[in-house]
C-alpha positions in Angstrom: 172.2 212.0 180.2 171.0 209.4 177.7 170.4 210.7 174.2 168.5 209.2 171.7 168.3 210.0 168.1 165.5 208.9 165.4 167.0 208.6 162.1 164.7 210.5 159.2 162.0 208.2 158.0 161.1 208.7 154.4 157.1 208.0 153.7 155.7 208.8 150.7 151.8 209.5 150.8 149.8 208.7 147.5 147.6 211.0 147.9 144.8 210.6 145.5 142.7 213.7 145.0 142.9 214.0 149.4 144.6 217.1 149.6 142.5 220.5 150.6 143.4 222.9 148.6 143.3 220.6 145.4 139.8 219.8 144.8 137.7 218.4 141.7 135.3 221.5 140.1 132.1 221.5 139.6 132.9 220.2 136.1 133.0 216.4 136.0 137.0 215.4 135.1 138.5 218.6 136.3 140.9 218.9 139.7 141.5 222.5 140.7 144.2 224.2 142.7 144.1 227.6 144.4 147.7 229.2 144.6 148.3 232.3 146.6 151.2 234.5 146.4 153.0 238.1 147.6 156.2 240.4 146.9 158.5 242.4 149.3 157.8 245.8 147.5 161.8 246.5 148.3 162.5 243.9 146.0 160.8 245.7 143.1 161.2 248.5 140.6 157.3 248.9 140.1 154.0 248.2 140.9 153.7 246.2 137.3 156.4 244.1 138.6 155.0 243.5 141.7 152.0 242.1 140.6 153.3 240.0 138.4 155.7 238.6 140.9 153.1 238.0 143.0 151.2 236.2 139.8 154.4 234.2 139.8 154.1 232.9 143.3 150.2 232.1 143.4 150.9 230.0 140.2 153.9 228.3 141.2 152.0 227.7 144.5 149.0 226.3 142.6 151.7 224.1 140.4 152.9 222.1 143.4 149.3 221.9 145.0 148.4 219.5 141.6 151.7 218.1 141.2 151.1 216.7 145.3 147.5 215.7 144.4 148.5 213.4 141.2 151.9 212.6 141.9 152.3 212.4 145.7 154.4 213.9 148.4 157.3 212.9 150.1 157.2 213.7 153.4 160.7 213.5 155.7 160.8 213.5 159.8 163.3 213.2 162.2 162.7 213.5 165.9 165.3 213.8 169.3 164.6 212.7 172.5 167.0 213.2 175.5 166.2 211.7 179.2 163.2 210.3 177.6 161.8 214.3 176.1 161.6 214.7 172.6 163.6 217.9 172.3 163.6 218.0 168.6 161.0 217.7 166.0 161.8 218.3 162.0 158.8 217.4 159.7 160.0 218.3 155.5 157.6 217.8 152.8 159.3 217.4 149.1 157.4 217.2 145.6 158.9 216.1 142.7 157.0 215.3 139.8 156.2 216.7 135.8 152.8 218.3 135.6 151.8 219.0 131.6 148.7 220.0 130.5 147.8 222.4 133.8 145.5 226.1 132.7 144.6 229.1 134.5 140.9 229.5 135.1 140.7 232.4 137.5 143.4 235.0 138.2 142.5 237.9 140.8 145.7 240.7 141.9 145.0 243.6 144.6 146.5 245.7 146.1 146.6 244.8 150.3 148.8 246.4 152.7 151.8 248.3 150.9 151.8 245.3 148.6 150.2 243.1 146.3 148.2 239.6 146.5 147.5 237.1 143.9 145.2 234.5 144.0 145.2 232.0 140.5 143.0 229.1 140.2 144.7 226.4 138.2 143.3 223.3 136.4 144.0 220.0 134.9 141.6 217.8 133.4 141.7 214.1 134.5 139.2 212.9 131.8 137.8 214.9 128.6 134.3 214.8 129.9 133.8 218.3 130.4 133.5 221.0 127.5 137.1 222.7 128.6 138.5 219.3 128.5 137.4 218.1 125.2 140.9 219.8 123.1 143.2 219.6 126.2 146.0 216.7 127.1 144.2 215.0 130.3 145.7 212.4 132.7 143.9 210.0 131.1 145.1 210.5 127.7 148.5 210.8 128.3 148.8 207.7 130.3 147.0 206.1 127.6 149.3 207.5 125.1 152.8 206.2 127.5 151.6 203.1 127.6 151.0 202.6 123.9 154.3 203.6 123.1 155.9 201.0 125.4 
């Protein structure tokens, strides 16, 4: 029985705007991401506490949809193949990154089977184009303002 083992290849995709779920509003200079999120109702003392756990997770999920648009995703694989049959398959994604200037546009919690779902809609500008952008940090002006200072 021959066994063969692939080591873990690290790639890391730039992905530039590509991802789904991040996409740029209807407003020029604006990227958008929607996050969703839910709570085990065991793990809570009340329904206020629910739904804002639930807030939690839709905006933490929105968080790392921008942070993999506009700093990139690491992506991790590692595969096993014995007598020639891949018998194992491990694909891990990692984000790691500082996302400043990101704002909620659009919050929604309900109630949905015995628990609670949250949907937010975060932003972050990438220009100050747009009318919300115009008093904001965007991408543009804090790289501009790094590289001044070096």
């Amino acid at each position: 029985m021959s066994k063969i083992t692939l080591y873990p290849n690290v790639f890391i995709l730039l992905m530039n705007f590509v991802l789904m779920p991040a996409q740029a509003e209807n407003q020029q200079g604006i990227l958008t991401a929607k996050g969703f999120g839910t709570v085990n109702m065991e793990n809570t003392s009340s329904n206020f506490q629910a739904k804002m756990m639930a807030r939690r997770a839709a905006e933490l999920d929105a968080q790392r949809q921008l942070a993999e648009t506009t700093k990139g995703l690491q992506i991790s694989a590692g595969t096993t193949v014995e007598d020639f049959e891949v018998t194992s398959d491990v694909i891990a994604t990692r984000v790691k990154g500082l996302l400043k200037g990101a704002f909620v546009i659009k919050e929604i919690i309900k109630p949905e089977d015995d628990t609670f779902v949250a949907e937010v809609t975060l932003a972050i500008c990438l220009t100050n184009e747009s009318e919300i952008c115009r008093n904001r940090d965007s991408i543009k002006r804090i790289s501009e303002s790094a590289s001044e200072k070096q």
